[in-house]
N, C-alpha and C positions, 0 to 999 in steps of 0.2 A: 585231601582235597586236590584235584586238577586245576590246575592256575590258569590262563590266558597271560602271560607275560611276554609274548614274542612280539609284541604291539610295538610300532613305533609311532603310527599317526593316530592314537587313540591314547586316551590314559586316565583314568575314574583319579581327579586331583582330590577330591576330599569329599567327603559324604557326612552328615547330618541332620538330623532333626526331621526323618520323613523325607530327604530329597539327598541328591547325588550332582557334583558338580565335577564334568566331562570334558576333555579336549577331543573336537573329532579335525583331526587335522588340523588347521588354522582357526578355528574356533570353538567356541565355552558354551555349553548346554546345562542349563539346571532343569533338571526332573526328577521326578519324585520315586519312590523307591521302600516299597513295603517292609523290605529287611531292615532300614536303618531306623530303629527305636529308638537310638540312643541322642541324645543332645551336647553336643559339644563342641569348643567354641570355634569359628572359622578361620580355618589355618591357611586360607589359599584368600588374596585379595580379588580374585575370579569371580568371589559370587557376588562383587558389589558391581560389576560389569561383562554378565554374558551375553552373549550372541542371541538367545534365546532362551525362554522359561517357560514352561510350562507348568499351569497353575490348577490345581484339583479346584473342584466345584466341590462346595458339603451336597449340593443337590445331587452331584454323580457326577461323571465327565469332567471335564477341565479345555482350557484352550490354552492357546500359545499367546505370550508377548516377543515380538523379534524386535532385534536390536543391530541393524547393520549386518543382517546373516542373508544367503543368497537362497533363491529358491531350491539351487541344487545344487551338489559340490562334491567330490570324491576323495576317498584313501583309500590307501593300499596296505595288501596284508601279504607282503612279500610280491608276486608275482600279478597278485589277485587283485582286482580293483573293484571295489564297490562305488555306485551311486546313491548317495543321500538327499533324504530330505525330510525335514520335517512332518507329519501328516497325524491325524487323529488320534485320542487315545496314545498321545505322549511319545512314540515309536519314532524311530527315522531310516528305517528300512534293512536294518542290520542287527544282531543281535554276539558284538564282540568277544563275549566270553564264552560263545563255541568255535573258538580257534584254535583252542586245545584241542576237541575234537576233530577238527580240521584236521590240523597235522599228527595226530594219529591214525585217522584213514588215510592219509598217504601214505604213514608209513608202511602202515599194510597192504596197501595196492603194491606198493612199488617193491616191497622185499616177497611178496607172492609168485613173482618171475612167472607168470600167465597172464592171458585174456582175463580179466576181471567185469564182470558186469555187475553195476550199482544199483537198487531202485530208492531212492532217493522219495519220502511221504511227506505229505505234508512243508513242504519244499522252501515256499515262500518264497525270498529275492536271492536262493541259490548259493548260497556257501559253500556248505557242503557237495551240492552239483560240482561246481567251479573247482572246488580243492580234488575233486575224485578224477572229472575230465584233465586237470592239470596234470594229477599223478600214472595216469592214463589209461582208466579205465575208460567204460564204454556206460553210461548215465542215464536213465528213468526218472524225470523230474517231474514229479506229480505235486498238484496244488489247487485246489478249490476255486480259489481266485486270477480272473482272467490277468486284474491289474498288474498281480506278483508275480504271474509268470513271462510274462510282458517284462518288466521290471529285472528278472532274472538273466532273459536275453540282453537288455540291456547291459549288465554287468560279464557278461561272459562275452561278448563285444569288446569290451575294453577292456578283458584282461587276455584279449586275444584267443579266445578257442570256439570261435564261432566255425571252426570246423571242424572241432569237433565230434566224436559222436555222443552228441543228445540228445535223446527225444523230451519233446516241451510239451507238457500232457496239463489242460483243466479241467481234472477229474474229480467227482468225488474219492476218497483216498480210500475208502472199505466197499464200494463199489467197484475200484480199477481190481483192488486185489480177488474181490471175489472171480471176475472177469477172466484176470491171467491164472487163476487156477483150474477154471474150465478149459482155458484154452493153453493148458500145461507147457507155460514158460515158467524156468526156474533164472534165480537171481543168485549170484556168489556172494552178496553182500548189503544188506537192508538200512537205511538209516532211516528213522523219526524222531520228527520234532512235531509233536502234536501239542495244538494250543487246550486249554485247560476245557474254554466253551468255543462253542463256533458252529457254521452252519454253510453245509454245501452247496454249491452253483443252484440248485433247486428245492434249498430250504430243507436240506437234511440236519439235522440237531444233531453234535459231538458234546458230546459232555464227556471228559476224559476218565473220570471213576468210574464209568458203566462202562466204557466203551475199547478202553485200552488193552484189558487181557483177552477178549475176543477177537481183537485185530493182531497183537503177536501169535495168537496162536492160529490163526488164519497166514499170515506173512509168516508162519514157521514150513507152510508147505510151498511156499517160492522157494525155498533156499537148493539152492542146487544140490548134488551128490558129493559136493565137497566145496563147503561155506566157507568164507574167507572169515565175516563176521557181523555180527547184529549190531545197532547203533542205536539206546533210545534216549532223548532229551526230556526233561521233565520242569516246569516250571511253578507246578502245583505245589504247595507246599506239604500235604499232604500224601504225596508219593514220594516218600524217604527213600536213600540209593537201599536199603535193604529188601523194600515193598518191590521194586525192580528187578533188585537180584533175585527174587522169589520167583516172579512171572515168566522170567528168561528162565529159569532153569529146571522149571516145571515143561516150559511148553520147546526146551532145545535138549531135555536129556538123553535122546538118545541119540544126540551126536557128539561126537569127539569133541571139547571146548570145554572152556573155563569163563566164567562171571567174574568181572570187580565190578562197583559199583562206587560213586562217590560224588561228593558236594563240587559243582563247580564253581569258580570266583575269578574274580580279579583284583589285581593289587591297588592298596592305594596310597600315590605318591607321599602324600603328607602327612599320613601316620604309619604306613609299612604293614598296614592289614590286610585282611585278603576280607573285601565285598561277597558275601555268597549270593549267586546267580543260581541257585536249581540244583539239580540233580543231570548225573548222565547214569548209564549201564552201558558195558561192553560187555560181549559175548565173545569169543575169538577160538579160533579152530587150533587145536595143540597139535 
């Protein structure tokens, strides 16, 4: 498993019984949390006074009770600073335990000793963007959503690389790709994070089991004549890291490179577990 443990303003303090209780900088988040099945007793005094909770509906959805928490607040992930905030469907605009991945596309940019160009899918509020322009590449931030990428800027503003070279794209993600393959731009290095369901600026329906091996193998013909490396996040529980290492290595064999594949997590304080967050694949050029 790849950990997320380089966190200092973030930290998963105990999980339980359907829900997960969070330090995001100065403040305690309970939300809920599909992996934890288990019930066992409450080892942090945090969950009798957080900042905020969010409470599932048996009907679907859920809302938020806040407790003394601000509309918007920030941490840092090394150099990087995100803006938070609570908002629908339980999220707060960051997604902690791709920090790992993070600092592995750096490392790869920055031990590459070339120009690196990133296309960056399904983007959201830019992590990934931020950590590749940090390491200094050259960035393609595509995402469905005006808000997020809005939201993105935001965050690459305040961790200083607004001059960066980004481009800040509201595209649908399997429409931009098909576009840059007519118009034969290649990419050194691919990341996504594509959400399970979802639906583009103009009502295009993503459902990730149909849709995910005809989009790698579409984003296999960006890859330039010499790929640094492929990046996919998976949250679905149903795409196990071997279902990935499968798709990757089907539609990247005839380039130079190796697949791992594995469960992402993060630790937690109060019993020394590792939380599982998803799935990633790396692909990386030998």
């Amino acid at each position: 498993m790849w950990i997320a443990e380089n966190w200092k303003d973030y930290e998963v303090l105990d999980c339980r019984k359907g829900e997960k209780l969070e330090r995001w900088g100065d403040f305690l988040l309970v939300r809920p949390d599909p992996q934890v099945i288990w019930e066992t007793p409450k080892a942090c005094r945090g969950w009798d006074r957080p900042n905020g909770h969010y409470r599932r509906s048996k009907k679907g959805g859920g809302e938020w009770d806040f407790f003394q928490l601000p509309d918007q607040w920030q941490i840092r992930y090394g150099s990087l600073v995100f803006h938070l905030k609570p908002f629908s469907f339980k999220h707060t605009g960051l997604f902690p335990e791709q920090a790992v991945n993070w600092d592995w596309c750096q490392s790869r940019i920055r031990q590459a000793g070339r120009p690196i160009k990133v296309l960056n899918l399904f983007a959201y509020t830019g992590g990934a963007t931020l950590a590749a322009a940090a390491a200094g590449a050259s960035v393609t931030h595509v995402d469905a959503s005006k808000g997020m990428v809005g939201w993105a800027k935001e965050n690459a503003a305040s961790s200083g690389l607004s001059d960066r070279p980004i481009r800040w794209l509201v595209d649908d993600c399997i429409k931009f790709v098909e576009r840059e393959i007519r118009r034969g731009n290649h990419y050194d290095a691919i990341v996504m994070d594509p959400p399970s369901y979802g639906r583009g600026p103009k009502g295009e329906i993503w459902k990730i089991e149909d849709a995910i091996h005809p989009l790698i193998r579409l984003c296999a013909q960006l890859l330039s004549p010499e790929p640094l490396f492929f990046l996919i996040n998976s949250y679905t529980t149903g795409l196990a890291p071997s279902v990935l290492t499968y798709m990757l290595s089907v539609e990247l064999k005839d380039k130079k490179g190796q697949v791992d594949a594995q469960e992402i997590g993060l630790p937690v304080s109060s019993s020394g577990l590792i939380l599982p967050c998803g799935a990633s694949a790396r692909w990386e050029c030998l």
